[in-house]
TORKOL-4160 file (C-alpha; in steps of 0.2 Angstrom, whole numbers, padded with zeros to 4 digits, m for minus):
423
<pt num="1" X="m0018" Y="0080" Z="m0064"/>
<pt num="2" X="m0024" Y="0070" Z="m0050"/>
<pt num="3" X="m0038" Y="0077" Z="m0039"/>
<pt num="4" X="m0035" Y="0064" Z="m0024"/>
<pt num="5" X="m0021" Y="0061" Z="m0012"/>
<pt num="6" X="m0017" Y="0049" Z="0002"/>
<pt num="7" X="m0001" Y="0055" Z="0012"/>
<pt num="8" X="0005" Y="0042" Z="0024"/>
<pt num="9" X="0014" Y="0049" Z="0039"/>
<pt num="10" X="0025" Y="0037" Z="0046"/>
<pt num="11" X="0041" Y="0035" Z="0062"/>
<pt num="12" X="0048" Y="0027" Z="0076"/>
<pt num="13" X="0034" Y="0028" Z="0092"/>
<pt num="14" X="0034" Y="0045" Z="0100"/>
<pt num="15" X="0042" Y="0055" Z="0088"/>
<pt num="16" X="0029" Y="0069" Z="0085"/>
<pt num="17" X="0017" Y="0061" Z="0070"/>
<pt num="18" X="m0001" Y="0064" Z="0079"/>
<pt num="19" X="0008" Y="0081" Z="0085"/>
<pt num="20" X="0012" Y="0087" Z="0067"/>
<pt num="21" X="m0004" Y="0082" Z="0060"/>
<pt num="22" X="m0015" Y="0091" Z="0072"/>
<pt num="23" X="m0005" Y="0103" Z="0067"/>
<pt num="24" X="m0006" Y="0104" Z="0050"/>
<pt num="25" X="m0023" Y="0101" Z="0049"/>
<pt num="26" X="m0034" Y="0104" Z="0065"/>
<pt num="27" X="m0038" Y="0086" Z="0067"/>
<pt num="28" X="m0035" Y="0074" Z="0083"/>
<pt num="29" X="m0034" Y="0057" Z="0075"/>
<pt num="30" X="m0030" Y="0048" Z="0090"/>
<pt num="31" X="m0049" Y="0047" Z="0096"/>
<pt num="32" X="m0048" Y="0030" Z="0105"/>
<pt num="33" X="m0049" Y="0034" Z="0124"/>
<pt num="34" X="m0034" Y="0020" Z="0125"/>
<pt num="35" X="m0025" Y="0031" Z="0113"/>
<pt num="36" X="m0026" Y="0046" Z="0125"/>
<pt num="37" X="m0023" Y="0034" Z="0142"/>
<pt num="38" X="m0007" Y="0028" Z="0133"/>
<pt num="39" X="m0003" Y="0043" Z="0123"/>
<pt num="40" X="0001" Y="0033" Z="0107"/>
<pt num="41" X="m0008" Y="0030" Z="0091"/>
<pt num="42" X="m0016" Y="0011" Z="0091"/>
<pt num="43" X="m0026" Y="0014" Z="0075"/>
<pt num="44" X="m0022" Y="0021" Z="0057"/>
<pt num="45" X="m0029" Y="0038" Z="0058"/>
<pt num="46" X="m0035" Y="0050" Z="0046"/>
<pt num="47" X="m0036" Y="0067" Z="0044"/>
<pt num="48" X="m0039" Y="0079" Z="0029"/>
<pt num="49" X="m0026" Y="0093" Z="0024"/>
<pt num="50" X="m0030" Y="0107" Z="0015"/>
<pt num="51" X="m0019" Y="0110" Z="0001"/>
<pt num="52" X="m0015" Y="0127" Z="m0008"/>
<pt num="53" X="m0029" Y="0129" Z="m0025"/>
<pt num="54" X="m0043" Y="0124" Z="m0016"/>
<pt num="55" X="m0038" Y="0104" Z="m0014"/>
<pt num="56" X="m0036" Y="0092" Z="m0002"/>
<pt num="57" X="m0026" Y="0077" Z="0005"/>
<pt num="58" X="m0026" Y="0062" Z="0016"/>
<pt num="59" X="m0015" Y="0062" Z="0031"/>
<pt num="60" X="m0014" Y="0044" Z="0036"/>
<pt num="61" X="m0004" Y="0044" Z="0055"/>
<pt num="62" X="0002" Y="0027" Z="0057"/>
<pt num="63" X="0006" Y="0021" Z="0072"/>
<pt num="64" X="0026" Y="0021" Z="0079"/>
<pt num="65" X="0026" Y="0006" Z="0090"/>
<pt num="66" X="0029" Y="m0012" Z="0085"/>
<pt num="67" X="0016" Y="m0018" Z="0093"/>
<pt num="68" X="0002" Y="m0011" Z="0083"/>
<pt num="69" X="0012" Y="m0016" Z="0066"/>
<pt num="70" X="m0002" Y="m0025" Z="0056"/>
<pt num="71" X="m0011" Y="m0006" Z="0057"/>
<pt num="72" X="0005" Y="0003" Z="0052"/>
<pt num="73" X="0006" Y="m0009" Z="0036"/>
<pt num="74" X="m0013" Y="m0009" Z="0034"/>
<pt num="75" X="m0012" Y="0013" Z="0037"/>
<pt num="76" X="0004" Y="0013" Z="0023"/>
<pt num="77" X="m0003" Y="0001" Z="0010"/>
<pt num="78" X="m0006" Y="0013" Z="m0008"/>
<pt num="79" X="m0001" Y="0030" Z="m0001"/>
<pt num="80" X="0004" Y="0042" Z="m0014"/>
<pt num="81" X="0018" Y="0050" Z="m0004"/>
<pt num="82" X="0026" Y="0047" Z="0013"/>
<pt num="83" X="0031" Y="0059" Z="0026"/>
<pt num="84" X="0044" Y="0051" Z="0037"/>
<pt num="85" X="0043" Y="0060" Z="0056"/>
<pt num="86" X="0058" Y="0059" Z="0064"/>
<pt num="87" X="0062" Y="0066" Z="0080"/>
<pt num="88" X="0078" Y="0077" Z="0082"/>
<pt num="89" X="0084" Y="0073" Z="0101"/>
<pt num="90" X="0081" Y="0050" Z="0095"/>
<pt num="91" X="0088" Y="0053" Z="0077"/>
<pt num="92" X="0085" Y="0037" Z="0068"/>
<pt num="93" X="0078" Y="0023" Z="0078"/>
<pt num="94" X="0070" Y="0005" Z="0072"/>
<pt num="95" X="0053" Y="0010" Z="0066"/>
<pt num="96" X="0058" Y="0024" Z="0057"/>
<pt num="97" X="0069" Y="0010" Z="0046"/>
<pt num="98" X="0056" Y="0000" Z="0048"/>
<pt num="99" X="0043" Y="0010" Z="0042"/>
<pt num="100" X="0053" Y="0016" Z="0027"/>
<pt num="101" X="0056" Y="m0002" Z="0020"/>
<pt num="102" X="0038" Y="m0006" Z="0022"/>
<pt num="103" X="0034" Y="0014" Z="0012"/>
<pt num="104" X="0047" Y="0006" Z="m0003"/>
<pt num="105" X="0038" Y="m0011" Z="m0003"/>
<pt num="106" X="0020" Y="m0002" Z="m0006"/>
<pt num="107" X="0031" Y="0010" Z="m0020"/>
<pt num="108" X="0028" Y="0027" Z="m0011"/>
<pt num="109" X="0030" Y="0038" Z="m0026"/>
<pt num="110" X="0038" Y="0051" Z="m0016"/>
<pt num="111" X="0037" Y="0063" Z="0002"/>
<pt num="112" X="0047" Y="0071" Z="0012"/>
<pt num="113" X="0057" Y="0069" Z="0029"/>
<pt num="114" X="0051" Y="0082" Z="0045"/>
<pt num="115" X="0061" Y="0085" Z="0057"/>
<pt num="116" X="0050" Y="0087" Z="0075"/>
<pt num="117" X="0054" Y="0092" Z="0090"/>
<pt num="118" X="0068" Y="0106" Z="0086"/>
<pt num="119" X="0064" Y="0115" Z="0101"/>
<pt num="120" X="0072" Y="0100" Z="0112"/>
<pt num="121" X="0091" Y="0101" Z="0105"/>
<pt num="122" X="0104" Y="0114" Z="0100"/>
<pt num="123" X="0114" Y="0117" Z="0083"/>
<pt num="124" X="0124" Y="0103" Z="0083"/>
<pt num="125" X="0112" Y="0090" Z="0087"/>
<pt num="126" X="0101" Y="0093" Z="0075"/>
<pt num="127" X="0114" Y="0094" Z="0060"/>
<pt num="128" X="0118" Y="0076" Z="0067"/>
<pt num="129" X="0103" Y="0073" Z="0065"/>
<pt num="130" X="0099" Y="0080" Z="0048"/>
<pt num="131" X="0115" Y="0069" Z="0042"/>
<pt num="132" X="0109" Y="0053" Z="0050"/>
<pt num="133" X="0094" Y="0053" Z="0040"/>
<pt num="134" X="0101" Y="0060" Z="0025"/>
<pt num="135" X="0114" Y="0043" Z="0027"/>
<pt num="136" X="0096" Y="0030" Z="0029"/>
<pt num="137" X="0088" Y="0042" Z="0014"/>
<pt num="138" X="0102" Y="0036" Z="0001"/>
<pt num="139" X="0096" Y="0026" Z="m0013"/>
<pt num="140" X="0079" Y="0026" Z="m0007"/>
<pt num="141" X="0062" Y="0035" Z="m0015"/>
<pt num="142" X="0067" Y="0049" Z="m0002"/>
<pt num="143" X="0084" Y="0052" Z="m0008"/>
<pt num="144" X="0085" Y="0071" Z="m0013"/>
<pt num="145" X="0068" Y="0073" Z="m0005"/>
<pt num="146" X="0067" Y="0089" Z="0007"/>
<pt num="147" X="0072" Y="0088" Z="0027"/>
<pt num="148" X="0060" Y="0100" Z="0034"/>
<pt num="149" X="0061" Y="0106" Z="0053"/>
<pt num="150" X="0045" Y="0105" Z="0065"/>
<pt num="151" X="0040" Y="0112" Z="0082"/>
<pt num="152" X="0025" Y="0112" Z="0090"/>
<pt num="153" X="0029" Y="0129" Z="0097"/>
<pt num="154" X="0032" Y="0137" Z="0079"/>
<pt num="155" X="0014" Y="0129" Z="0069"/>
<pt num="156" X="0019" Y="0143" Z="0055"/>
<pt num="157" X="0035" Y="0130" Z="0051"/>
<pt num="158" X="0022" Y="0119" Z="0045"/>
<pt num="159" X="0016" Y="0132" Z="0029"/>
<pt num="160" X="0032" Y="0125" Z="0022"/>
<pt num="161" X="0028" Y="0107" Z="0025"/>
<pt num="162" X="0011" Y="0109" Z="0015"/>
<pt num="163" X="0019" Y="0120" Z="0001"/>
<pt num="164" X="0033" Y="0106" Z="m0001"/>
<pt num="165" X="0019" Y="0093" Z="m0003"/>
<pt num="166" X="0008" Y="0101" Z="m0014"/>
<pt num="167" X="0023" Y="0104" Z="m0026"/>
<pt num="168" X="0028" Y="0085" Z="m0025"/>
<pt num="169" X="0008" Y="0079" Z="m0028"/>
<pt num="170" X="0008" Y="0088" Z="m0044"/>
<pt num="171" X="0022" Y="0079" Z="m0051"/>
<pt num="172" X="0012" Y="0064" Z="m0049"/>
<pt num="173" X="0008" Y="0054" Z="m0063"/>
<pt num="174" X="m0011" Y="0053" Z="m0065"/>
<pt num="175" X="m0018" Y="0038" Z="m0058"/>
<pt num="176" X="m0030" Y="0026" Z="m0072"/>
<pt num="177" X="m0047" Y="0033" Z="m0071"/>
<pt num="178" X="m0051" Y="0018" Z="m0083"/>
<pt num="179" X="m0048" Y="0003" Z="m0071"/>
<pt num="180" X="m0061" Y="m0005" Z="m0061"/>
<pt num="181" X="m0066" Y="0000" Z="m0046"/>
<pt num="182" X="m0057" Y="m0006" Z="m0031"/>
<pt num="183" X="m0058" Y="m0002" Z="m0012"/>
<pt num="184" X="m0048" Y="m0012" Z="0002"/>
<pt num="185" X="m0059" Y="m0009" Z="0017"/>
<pt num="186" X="m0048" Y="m0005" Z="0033"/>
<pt num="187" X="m0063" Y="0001" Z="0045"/>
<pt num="188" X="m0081" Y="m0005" Z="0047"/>
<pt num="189" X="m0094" Y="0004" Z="0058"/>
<pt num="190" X="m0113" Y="0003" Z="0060"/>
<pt num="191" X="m0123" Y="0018" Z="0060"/>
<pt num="192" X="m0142" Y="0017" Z="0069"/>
<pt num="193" X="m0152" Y="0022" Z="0053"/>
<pt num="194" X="m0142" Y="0017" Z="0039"/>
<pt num="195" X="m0131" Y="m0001" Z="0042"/>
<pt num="196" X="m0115" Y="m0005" Z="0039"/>
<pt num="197" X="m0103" Y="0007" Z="0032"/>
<pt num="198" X="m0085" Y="0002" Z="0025"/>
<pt num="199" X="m0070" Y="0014" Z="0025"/>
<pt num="200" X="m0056" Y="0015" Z="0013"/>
<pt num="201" X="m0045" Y="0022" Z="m0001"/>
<pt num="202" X="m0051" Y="0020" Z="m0017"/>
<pt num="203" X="m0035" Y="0009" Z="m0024"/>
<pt num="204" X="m0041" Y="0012" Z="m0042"/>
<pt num="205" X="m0057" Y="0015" Z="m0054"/>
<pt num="206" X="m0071" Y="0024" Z="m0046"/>
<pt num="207" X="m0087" Y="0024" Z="m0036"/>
<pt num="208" X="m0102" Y="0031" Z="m0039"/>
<pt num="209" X="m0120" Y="0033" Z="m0028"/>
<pt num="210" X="m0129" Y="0018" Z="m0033"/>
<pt num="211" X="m0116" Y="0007" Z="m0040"/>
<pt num="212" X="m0117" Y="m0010" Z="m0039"/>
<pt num="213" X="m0102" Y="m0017" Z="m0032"/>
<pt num="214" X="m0096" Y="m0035" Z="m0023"/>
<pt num="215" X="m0088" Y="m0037" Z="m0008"/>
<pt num="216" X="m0073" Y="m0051" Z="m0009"/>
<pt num="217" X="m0068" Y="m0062" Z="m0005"/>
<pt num="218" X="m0085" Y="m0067" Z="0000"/>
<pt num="219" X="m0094" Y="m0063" Z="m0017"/>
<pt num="220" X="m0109" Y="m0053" Z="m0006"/>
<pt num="221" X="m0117" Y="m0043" Z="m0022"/>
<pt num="222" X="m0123" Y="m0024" Z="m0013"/>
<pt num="223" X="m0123" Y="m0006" Z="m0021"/>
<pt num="224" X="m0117" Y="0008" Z="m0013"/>
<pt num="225" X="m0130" Y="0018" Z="m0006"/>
<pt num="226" X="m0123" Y="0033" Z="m0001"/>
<pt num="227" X="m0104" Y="0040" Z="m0002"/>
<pt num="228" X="m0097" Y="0051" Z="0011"/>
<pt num="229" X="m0075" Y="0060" Z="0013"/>
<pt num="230" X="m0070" Y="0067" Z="0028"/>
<pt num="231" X="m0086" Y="0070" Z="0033"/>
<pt num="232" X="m0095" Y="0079" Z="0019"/>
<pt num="233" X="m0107" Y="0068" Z="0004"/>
<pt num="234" X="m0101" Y="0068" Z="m0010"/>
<pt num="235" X="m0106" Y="0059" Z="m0028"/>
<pt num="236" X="m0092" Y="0050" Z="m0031"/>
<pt num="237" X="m0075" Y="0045" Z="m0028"/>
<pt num="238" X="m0060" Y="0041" Z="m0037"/>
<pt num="239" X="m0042" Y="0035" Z="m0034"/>
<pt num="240" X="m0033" Y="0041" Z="m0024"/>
<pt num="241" X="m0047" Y="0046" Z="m0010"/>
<pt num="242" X="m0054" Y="0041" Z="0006"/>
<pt num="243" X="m0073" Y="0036" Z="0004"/>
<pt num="244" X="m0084" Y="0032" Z="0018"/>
<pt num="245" X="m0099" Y="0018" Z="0007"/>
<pt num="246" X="m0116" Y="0014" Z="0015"/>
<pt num="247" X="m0120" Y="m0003" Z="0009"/>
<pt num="248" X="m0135" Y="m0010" Z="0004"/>
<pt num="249" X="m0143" Y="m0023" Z="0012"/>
<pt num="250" X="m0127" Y="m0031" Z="0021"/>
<pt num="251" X="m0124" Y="m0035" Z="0038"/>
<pt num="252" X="m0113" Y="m0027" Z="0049"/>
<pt num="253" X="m0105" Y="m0046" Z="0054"/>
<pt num="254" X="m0104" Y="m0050" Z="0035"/>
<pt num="255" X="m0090" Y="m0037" Z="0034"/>
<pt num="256" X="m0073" Y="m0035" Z="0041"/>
<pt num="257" X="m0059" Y="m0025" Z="0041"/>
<pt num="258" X="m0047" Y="m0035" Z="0025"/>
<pt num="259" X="m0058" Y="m0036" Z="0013"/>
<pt num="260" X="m0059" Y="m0030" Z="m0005"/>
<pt num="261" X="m0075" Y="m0018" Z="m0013"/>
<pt num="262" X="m0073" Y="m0018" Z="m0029"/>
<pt num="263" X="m0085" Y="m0020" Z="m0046"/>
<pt num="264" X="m0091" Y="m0035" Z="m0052"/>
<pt num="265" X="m0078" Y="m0048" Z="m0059"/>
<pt num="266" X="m0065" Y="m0036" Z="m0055"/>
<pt num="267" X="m0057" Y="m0048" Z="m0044"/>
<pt num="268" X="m0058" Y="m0067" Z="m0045"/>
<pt num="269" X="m0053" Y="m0070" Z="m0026"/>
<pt num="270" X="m0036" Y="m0085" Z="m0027"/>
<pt num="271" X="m0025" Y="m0095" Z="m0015"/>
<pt num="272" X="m0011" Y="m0093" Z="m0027"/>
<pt num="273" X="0002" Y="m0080" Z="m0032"/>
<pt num="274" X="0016" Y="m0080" Z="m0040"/>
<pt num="275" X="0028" Y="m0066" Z="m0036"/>
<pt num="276" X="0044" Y="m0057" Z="m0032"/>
<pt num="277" X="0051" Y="m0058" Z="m0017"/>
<pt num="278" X="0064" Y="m0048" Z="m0008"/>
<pt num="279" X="0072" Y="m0053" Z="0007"/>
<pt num="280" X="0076" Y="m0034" Z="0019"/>
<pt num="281" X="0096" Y="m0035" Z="0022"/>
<pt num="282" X="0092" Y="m0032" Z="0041"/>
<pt num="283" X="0081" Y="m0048" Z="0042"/>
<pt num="284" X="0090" Y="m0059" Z="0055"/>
<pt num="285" X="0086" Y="m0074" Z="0046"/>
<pt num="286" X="0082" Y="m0077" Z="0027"/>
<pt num="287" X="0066" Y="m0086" Z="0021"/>
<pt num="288" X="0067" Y="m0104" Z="0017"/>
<pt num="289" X="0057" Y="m0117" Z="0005"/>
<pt num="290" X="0038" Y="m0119" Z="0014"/>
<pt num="291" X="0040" Y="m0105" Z="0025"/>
<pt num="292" X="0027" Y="m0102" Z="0035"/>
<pt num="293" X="0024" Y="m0084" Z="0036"/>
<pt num="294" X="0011" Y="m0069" Z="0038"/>
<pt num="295" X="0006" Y="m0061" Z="0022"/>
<pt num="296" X="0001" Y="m0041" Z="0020"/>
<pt num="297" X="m0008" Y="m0039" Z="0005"/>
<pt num="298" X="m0020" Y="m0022" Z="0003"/>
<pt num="299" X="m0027" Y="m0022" Z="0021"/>
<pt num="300" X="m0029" Y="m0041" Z="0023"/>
<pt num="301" X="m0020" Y="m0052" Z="0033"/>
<pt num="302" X="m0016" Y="m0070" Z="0029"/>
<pt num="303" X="m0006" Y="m0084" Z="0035"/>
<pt num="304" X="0005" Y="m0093" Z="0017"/>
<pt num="305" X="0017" Y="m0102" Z="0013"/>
<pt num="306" X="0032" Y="m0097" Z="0003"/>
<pt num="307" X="0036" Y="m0111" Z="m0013"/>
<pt num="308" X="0054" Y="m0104" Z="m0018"/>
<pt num="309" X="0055" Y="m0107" Z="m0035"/>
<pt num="310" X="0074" Y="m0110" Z="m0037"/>
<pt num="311" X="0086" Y="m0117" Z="m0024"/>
<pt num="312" X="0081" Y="m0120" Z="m0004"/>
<pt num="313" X="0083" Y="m0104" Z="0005"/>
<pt num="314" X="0083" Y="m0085" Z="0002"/>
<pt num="315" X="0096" Y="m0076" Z="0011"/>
<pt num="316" X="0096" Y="m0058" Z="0018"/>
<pt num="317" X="0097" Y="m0046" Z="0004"/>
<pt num="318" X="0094" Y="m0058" Z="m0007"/>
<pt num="319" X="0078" Y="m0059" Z="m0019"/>
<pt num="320" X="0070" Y="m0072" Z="m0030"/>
<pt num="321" X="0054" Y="m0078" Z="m0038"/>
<pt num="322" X="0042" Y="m0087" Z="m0027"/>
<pt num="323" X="0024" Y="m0094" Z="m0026"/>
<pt num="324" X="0015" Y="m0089" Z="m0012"/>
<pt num="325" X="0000" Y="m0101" Z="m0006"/>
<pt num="326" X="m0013" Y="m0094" Z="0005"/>
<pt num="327" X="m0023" Y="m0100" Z="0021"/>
<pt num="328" X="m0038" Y="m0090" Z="0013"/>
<pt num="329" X="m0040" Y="m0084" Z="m0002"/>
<pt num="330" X="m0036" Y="m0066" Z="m0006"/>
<pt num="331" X="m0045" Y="m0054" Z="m0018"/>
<pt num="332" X="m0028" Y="m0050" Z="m0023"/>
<pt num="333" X="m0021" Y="m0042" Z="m0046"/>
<pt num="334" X="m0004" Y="m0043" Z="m0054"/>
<pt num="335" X="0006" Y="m0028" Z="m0048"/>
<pt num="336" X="m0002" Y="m0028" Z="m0031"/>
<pt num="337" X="0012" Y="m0025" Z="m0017"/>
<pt num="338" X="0014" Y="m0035" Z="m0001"/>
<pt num="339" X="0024" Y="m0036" Z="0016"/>
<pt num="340" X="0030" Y="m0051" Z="0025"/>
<pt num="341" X="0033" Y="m0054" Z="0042"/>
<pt num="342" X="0037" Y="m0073" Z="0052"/>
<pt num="343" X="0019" Y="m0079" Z="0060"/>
<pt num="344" X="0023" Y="m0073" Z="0078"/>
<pt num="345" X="0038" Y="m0058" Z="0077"/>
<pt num="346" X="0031" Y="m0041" Z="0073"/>
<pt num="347" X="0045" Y="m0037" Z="0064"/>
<pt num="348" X="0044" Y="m0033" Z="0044"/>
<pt num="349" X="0056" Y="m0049" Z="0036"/>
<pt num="350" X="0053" Y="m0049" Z="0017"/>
<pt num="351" X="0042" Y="m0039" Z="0005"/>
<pt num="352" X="0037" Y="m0039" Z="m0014"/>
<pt num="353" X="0024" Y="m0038" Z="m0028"/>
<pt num="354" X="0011" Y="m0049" Z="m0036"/>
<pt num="355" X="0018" Y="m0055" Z="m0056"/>
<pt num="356" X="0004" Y="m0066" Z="m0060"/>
<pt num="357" X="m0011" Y="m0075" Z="m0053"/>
<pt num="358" X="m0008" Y="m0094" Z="m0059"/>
<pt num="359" X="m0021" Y="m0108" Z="m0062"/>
<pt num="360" X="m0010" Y="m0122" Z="m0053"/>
<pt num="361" X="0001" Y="m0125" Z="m0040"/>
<pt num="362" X="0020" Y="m0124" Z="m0046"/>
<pt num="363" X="0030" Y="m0139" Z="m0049"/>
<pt num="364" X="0050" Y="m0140" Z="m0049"/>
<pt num="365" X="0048" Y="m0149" Z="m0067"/>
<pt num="366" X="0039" Y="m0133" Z="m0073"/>
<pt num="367" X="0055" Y="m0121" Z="m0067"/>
<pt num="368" X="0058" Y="m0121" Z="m0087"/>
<pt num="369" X="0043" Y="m0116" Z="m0094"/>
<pt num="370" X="0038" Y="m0103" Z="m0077"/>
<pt num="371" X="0053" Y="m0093" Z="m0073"/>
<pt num="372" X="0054" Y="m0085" Z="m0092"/>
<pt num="373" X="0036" Y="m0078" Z="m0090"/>
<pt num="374" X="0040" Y="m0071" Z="m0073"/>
<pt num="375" X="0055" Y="m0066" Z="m0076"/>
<pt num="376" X="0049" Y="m0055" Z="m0091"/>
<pt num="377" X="0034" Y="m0048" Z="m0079"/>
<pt num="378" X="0048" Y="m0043" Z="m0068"/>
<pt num="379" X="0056" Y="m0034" Z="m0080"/>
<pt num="380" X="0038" Y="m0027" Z="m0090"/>
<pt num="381" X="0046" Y="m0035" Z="m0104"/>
<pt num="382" X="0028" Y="m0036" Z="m0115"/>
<pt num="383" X="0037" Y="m0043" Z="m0129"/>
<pt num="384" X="0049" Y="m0057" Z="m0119"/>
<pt num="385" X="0033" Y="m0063" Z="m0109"/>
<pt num="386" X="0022" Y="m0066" Z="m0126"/>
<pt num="387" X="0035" Y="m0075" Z="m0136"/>
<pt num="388" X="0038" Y="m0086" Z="m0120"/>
<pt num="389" X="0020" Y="m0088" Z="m0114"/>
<pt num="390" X="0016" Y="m0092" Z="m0133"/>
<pt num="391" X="0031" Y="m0108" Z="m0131"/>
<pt num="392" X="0020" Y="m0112" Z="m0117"/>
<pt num="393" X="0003" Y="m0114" Z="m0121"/>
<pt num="394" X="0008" Y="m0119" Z="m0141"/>
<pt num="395" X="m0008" Y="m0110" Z="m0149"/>
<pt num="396" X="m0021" Y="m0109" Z="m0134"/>
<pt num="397" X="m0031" Y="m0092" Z="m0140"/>
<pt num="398" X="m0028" Y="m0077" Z="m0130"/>
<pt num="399" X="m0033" Y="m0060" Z="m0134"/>
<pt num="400" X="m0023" Y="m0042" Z="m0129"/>
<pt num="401" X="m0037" Y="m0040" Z="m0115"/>
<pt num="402" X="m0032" Y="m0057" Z="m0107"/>
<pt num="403" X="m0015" Y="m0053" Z="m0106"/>
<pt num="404" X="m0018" Y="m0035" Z="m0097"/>
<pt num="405" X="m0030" Y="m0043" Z="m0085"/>
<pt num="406" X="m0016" Y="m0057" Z="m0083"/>
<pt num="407" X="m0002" Y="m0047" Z="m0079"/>
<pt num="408" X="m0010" Y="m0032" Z="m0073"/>
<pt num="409" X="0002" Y="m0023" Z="m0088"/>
<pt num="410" X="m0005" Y="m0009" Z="m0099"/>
<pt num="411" X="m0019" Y="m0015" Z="m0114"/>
<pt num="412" X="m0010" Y="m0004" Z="m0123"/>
<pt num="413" X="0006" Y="m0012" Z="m0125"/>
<pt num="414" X="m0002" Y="m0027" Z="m0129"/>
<pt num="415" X="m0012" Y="m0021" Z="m0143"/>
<pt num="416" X="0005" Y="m0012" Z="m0150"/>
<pt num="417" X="0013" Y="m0029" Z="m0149"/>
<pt num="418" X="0002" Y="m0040" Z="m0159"/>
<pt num="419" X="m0001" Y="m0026" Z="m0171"/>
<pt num="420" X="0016" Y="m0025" Z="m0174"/>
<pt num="421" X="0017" Y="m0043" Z="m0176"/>
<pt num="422" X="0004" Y="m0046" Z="m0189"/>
<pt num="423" X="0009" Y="m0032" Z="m0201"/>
């Protein structure tokens, strides 16, 4: 069973997410005096819910308005589950669509939808609105999820929210506890006393008091010298949860929000990833070849361009195999999701995951030898994507742990494979 949770709460501005997680857990996290001036969220905030057993949980509230979206995509990046707040008296509205296809493209393993401010309409209004989000919920993650119903003036409805997501996060698949340790950083503060502290969610592995560990994609060698979540020291951290790390010996100005934590070598930072792309139905306009575009990728921001690796344009709904050339390079693994948007529209346009991190730039006269491999990545087809990189490389040794740190696929089924093969 996992022991850490991140739960990313998510709607259309003004619909009651700050409102149902103070709620639920005590916690103001709008604590910007602009956020209180304006009465809307500006920053990612974090709160910690206490969860039935004797555990706990991330609440990330997101903001609802499109113009704080790069925070929204950083706050959703490698949540768990998703709670999606709609408010009963606005129904659906463009950032809660929006916010869902963003949850799908970061594969939100599950949630729920809460219903807020019942008190404002009658019977009928809120059936309507209960269909209207089942009608958006089809075919999604959150399809069969529950539609729970919220007022501030009943707090006891929320008892039901937290039973239903402590039920859906221990149907969880446990997370790797093997895998390197890896943080995105999405705050940065320094404390008089003890430096510069970085903020995050452990994204895999896990951290320890006195781990050396390597910020990217500077390649600033540090060790954490203390660990703190939600306010308490603690030892360690592991996947799944929010880790406040005093570094050692780094400068507050060395260190920005976007960058990646992790252990030694775990990353090797790259201006080129080849991946799969999906192009949203609602985007007004498709991609086309050497687009210029803003890339999402953990909690960095980067300006690429999109190589399409077949024909000139990818239409609305429409997905394809692509390479994606960064500005600056990104401390980024196979099977890493990301979220496009065009350079100066904060809108969400496009969205995808990581396949492979290549060595070259892509060619069109390589289309024959490239698309197999990735297609077969796509597909986690272990056996396709050996017998085709073999055709490619024609004897070049590689080992099973080459291929799992290539492709981001299990060891596992690696070893299985060429066991199989030499018997």
């Amino acid at each position: 069973m996992n022991t850490a949770f991140t739960i990313g709460v998510a709607g259309h501005v003004d619909h009651g997410k700050t409102t149902l997680v103070r709620a639920l857990t005590g916690i103001e996290t709008d604590r910007r005096a602009e956020e209180k001036a304006r009465g809307l969220s500006i920053e990612a905030g974090v709160a910690e819910l206490k969860l039935p057993g004797g555990r706990s949980a991330a609440l990330i509230d997101v903001p609802g308005h499109t113009d704080f979206l790069k925070n929204t995509i950083r706050g959703l990046n490698g949540v768990d589950l998703a709670v999606l707040v709609v408010a009963a008296d606005d129904g659906v509205m463009p950032q809660t669509r929006e916010h869902l296809e963003i949850l799908k493209f970061f594969q939100a393993a599950s949630g729920m939808v809460v219903l807020t401010k019942t008190d404002l309409v009658d019977e009928e209004t809120l059936e309507l609105a209960e269909l209207e989000v089942n009608e958006l919920l089809d075919s999604t993650f959150l399809d069969s999820c529950p539609v729970l119903k919220f007022t501030h003036k009943k707090p006891e409805l929320g008892t039901a929210i937290i039973n239903g997501l402590s039920g859906a996060l221990n149907r969880l698949p446990a997370r790797k506890a093997d895998a390197p340790m890896r943080l995105w950083i999405d705050q940065v503060r320094s404390i008089p006393g003890h430096g510069t502290v970085v903020s995050g969610t452990v994204a895999s592995g896990q951290v320890h008091c006195n781990d050396v560990l390597e910020l990217f994609p500077a390649g600033i060698k540090t060790r954490a010298r203390s660990l703190e979540s939600h306010a308490c020291a603690v030892d360690q951290a592991v996947a799944g949860q929010r880790v406040g790390i005093n570094l050692h010996r780094v400068a507050v100005d060395d260190t920005h929000r976007g960058m990646c934590l992790a252990a030694p070598g775990a990353v090797t930072p790259t201006y080129l990833l080849n991946a799969a792309l999906r192009v949203l139905p609602t985007a007004e306009k498709g991609i086309k070849n050497r687009q210029k575009v803003k890339l999402y990728l953990g909690t960095s921001i980067a300006t690429a361009m999109i190589i399409l690796m077949t024909g000139d344009r990818l239409e609305p709904g429409e997905s394809g195999l692509v390479q994606i050339r960064l500005m600056k390079p990104a401390a980024a693994l196979p099977r890493d999701a990301f979220v496009i948007s065009p350079l100066n529209i904060n809108t969400v346009i496009a969205g995808g995951s990581v396949l492979e991190i290549p060595r070259e730039k892509f060619r069109p006269v390589k289309t024959a030898a490239v698309l197999p491999l990735l297609m077969a990545l796509g597909h986690n087809d272990v056996e396709t994507y050996v017998a085709a990189l073999f055709a490619a490389t024609r004897g070049d040794l590689i080992t099973a742990r080459d291929l799992g740190l290539k492709t981001g696929l299990p060891l596992s089924a690696f070893e299985r494979f060429i066991t199989a093969k030499v018997q």
